[in-house]
C-alpha positions, 0 to 999 in steps of 0.5 A: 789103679784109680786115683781119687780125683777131688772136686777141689784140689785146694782142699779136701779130706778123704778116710783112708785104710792105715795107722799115722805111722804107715801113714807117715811111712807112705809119706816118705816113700813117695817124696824121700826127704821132703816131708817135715812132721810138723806136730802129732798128725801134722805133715808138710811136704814140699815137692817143687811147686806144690805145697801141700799140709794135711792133718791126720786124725784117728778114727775108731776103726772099721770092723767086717767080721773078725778083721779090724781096719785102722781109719784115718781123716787126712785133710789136705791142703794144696798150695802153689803149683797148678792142678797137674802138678799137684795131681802128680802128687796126689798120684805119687802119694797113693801109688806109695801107700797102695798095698798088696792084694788084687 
């Protein structure tokens, strides 16, 4: 697997493919009991060091023939930790919400 790798690990947003309750799911499967819903789209996540916030915001789906693909823009927000933890996390956080297929 390829983990998108950001410029800027302070903040960056990225679109991904999933509805905010598998998003939120994603969530807690990566970091069970440290994610707080903070308000409709809102999360924080506390692992350790790294602070991280993101904003999740619906986009008008994706369509390619008959299937229909939910889009999210999640803004991240990093805060303490160093680079390589805060990769760890970003690393977690996808192997978590990655689905079955090839």
């Amino acid at each position: 697997m390829t983990v998108f790798t950001p410029h800027s690990l302070e903040c960056f947003e990225r679109e991904l493919g999933a509805t905010l309750a598998e998003f939120e799911r994603g969530l807690q499967k990566a970091a069970p009991g440290a994610v707080s819903l903070l308000g409709a789209g809102l999360f924080f996540l506390q692992c350790g060091n790294v602070e991280l916030r993101m904003t999740a915001q619906p986009h008008p789906p994706r369509r390619i023939g008959l299937f229909e693909i939910p889009v999210l823009k999640v803004t991240y927000r990093f805060s303490g930790g160093d680079d390589a933890e805060r990769l760890a996390l970003l690393g977690r956080l996808d192997r978590a919400m990655q689905r079955g297929g090839g």
